[in-house]
N, C-alpha and C positions, 0 to 999 in steps of 0.2 A: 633042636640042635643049635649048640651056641654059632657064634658068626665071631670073626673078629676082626677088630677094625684096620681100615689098608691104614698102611704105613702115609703121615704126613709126606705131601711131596716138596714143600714149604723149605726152602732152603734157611739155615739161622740166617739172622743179620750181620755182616762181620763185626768185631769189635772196634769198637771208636780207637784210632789211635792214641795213645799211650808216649808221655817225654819222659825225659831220664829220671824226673825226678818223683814219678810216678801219676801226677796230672795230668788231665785230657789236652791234646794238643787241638786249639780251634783251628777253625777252616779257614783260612783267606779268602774274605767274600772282593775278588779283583773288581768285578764289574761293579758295586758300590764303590770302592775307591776309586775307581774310573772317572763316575761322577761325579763324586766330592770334590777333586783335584779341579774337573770341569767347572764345578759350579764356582769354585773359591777363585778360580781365572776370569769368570762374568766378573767377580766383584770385587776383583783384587785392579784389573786393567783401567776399570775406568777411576776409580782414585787413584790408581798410579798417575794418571794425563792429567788430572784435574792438576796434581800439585804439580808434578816437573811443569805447566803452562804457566802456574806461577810467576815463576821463575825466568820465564822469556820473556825475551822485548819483543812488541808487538810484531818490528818487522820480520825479526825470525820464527814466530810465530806460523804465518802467512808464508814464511820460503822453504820452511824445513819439514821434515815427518812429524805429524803430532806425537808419535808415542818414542818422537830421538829424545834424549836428553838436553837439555839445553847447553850450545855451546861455549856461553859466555853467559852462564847464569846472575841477575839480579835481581835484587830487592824495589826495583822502582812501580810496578804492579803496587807493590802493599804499601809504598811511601804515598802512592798516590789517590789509594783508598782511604790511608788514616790522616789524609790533608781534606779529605773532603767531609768533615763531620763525622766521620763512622765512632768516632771514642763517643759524642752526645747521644748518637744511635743505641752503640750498646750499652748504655748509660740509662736510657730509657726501659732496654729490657730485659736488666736486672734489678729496676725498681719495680715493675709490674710483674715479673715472675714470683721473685721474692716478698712482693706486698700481699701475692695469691696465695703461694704454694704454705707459707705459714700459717694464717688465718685458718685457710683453708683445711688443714689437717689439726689444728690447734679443736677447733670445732666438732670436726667431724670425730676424732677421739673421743671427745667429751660425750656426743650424743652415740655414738658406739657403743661406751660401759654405759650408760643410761639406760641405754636399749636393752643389755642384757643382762645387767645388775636387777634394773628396778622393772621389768614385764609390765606388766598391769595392758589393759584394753588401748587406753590412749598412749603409750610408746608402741604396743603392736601399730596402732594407725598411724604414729609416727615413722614409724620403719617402712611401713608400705609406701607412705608417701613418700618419700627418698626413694624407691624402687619406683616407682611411678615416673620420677625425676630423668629416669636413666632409658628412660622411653622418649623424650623430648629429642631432637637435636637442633643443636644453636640455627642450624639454614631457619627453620621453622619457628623461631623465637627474634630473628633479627631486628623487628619491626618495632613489636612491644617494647625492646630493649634500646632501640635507639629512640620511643615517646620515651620511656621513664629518663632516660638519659638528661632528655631535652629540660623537662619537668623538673627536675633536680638540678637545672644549672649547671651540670658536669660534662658536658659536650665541649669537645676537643682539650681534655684533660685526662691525663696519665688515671688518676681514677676512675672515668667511665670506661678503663679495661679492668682494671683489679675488680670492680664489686661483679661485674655479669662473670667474670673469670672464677671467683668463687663458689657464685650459686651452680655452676655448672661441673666444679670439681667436687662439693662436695660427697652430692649422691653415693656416685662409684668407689669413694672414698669410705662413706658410713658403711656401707655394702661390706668391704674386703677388710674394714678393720672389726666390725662386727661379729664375721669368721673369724678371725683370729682372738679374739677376748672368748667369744666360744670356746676354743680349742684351751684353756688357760683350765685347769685342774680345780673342783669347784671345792679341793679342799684347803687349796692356799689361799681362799677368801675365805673363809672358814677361822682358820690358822691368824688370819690379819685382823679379824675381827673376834676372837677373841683374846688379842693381844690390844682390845682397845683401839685400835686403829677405825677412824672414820671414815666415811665412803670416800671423801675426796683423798684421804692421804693412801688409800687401799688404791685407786687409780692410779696415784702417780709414783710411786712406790713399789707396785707388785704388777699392775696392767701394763703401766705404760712401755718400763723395762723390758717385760715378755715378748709386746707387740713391737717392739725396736724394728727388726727386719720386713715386719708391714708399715713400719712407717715410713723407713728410709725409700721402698717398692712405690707406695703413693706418692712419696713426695718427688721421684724423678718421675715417677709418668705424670704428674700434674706439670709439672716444670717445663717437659718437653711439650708436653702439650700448649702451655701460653706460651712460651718461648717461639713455638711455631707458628703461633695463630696467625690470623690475615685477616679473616674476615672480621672481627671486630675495631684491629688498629685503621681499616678502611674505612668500616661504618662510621666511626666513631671518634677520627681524628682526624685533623687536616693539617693542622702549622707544620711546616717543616720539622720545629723544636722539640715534638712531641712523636716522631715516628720512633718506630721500633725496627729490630733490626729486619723482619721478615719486608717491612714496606721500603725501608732503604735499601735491601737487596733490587727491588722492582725497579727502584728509581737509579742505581745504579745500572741495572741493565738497560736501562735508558738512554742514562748520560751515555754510557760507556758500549752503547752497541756496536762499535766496532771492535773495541780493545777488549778481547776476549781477554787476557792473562789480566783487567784492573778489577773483572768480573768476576773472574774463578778467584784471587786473591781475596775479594770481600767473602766469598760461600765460605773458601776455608776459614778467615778469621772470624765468621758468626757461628762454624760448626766449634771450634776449641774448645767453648765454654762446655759445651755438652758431652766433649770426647773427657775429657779433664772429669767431670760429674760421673761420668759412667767408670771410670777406672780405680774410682775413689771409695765407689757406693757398689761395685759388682758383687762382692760376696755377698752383702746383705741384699743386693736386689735378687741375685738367684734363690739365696735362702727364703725370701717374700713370695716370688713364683711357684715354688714349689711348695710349700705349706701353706697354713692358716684353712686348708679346703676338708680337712679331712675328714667331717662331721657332717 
């Protein structure tokens, strides 16, 4: 005798709401934007105080609310930063950023399509070693690097930052430009050499162009990275003439341990340079973050 089956008791799902113009209307997720707003007020409040302190004279500093505006706002904060040497400061660390960040990537390009142009046994052991590289970190090297230093005669000179600044950008550099020369279609090398084109004009012609937005990616994260550094401008230099701007911050917060606004004026005039680099290079740095991985 047949059976038949009970009726589902399964209510349908209702249907997704529907706008006028016949696409699905999404959900306002409140409690994420709850957050967001929250989180952008952690980070929006304390650069707000950093600059308006600026802007204050010490003594209303010390008598008023940190987060009022300043009553009688002035420039004598930043007059009295850029009388105390700060132009030789950042003078200094845009010769060592810039002596790094080009080399640095001028190199690591080259041994990139090398690596993935020419294969062979000895570029694979090449390419390892540069991974290898990216297993060191500078705490763990400081010692060796301040003997060769000494060795070399380059002690307390703006070049015993650029050459250890290098050896230590390139690795991560070879790494990310390597993916990306990857991802480069293996029939537009193809195309270029049977147009005659030789490996180095195939490089700088068809690779380099490509890789533009992993260049532009490495060369601000190298930048900010010597730009920021500390522990080498310490190890490695003493004269006054030759600090950078991360050391002359210290030595400001020194002089100037009382006069918070002569202190916050120096952090902002050393961050510019970086805010300026990032609004200039944002598209192509986003475009480097997200690509060149895909393979």
């Amino acid at each position: 005798m047949a059976t038949t089956a009970p009726p589902s008791t399964r209510r349908p799902a209702p249907p997704a709401p529907v706008a006028a113009g016949g696409g699905r209307v999404r959900e306002r997720n409140w409690l994420g934007g709850l957050f967001g707003w929250l989180w952008l007020a952690v980070i929006i409040v304390p650069v707000y105080w950093l600059v308006i302190t600026t802007f204050k004279p010490q003594a209303e500093y010390f008598a008023s609310n940190p987060l009022a505006p300043p009553t009688s706002p002035t420039l004598g904060a930043y007059r009295q930063v850029l009388e105390s040497d700060f132009l030789r400061y950042f003078l200094n660390s845009v010769i060592v950023t810039g002596g790094t960040v080009a080399p640095a990537v001028l190199m690591s390009f080259m041994a990139a399509f090398a690596i993935v142009r020419g294969g062979g046994r000895f570029l694979r052991g090449v390419n390892a070693l540069f991974l290898m590289g990216l297993a060191i970190p500078l705490q763990a090297t400081i010692i060796p690097v301040y003997l060769i230093i000494i060795r070399l005669e380059l002690y307390d000179t703006l070049m015993a930052l650029i050459l250890p600044s290098i050896a230590f950008a390139v690795p991560l550099t070879v790494l990310i430009l390597t993916n990306f020369i990857r991802d480069v279609p293996n029939e537009l090398f193809e195309s270029m050499r049977l147009d005659g084109c030789s490996e180095w004009s195939t490089a700088w012609r068809l690779a380099f162009p490509l890789t533009r937005p992993a260049i532009v990616t490495v060369s601000i994260y190298n930048g900010l990275q010597v730009w920021n550094s500390f522990l080498l401008p310490l190890v490695l230099t003493q004269s006054p003439d030759k600090r950078v701007l991360p050391l002359a911050l210290s030595a400001f917060q020194g002089q100037y341990q009382v006069n918070v606004p002569a202190t916050l004026a120096a952090v902002v005039l050393s961050t510019l340079p970086v805010l300026v680099l990032y609004v200039i290079g944002r598209r192509q740095l986003v475009a480097g973050l997200t690509a060149g991985f895909s393979k």
